[in-house]
N, C-alpha and C positions, 0 to 999 in steps of 0.2 A: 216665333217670328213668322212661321208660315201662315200663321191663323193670322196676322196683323199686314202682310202683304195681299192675301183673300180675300181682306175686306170684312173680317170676323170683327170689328172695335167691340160690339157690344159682349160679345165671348167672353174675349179677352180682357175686355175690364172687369165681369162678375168672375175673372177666375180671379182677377188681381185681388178684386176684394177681399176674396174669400179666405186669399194666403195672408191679407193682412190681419183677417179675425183671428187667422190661428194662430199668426205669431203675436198678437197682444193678448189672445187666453193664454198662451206658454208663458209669456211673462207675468202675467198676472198671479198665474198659477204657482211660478215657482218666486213670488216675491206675495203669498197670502197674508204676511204678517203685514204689509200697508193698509192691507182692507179691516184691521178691524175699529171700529165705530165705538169709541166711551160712551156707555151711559145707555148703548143698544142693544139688544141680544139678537144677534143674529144666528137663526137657525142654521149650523152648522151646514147640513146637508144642502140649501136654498142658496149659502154662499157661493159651497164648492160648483155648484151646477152653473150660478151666473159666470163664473170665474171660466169652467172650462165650455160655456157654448157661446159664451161671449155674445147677448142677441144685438141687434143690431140698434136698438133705445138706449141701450149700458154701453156701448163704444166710448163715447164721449167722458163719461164720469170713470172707465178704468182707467182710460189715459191720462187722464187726470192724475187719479192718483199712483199713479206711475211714476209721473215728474216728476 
C-alpha cells in the first residue's frame, strides 16, 4: 500500500503480474495431466519448463486449459 499511496502504479502492477504468473504455473504445474495433447508428443522436459516459467505468449492458452 505504501508503493500505491507514492505514486509507484507502474511497480506495483509488474509486481501484480508477476504474483499472477506464479500462481497460474503453480496451478498448471500441479494440474499437468490437462496439458497433455492426443496425437502430439510433447517433449517432456519443453512442457515441464512452459508449465513452471509460464512466459508471457502461453498465459492465455494455460488458462485456458485450466477451465
Amino acid at each position: 500500500m505504501r508503493s500505491l499511496e507514492a505514486g509507484l502504479l507502474r511497480s506495483v502492477a509488474g509486481k501484480a503480474f508477476q504474483a499472477w504468473k506464479a500462481c497460474l504455473s503453480y496451478l498448471a504445474i500441479k494440474s499437468q495431466d490437462l496439458f497433455q495433447i492426443e496425437g502430439v508428443k510433447f517433449c517432456a522436459l519443453r512442457k515441464e519448463w512452459v508449465l513452471a516459467v509460464a512466459p508471457t505468449t502461453a498465459l492465455t492458452q494455460i488458462a485456458e486449459r485450466l477451465m
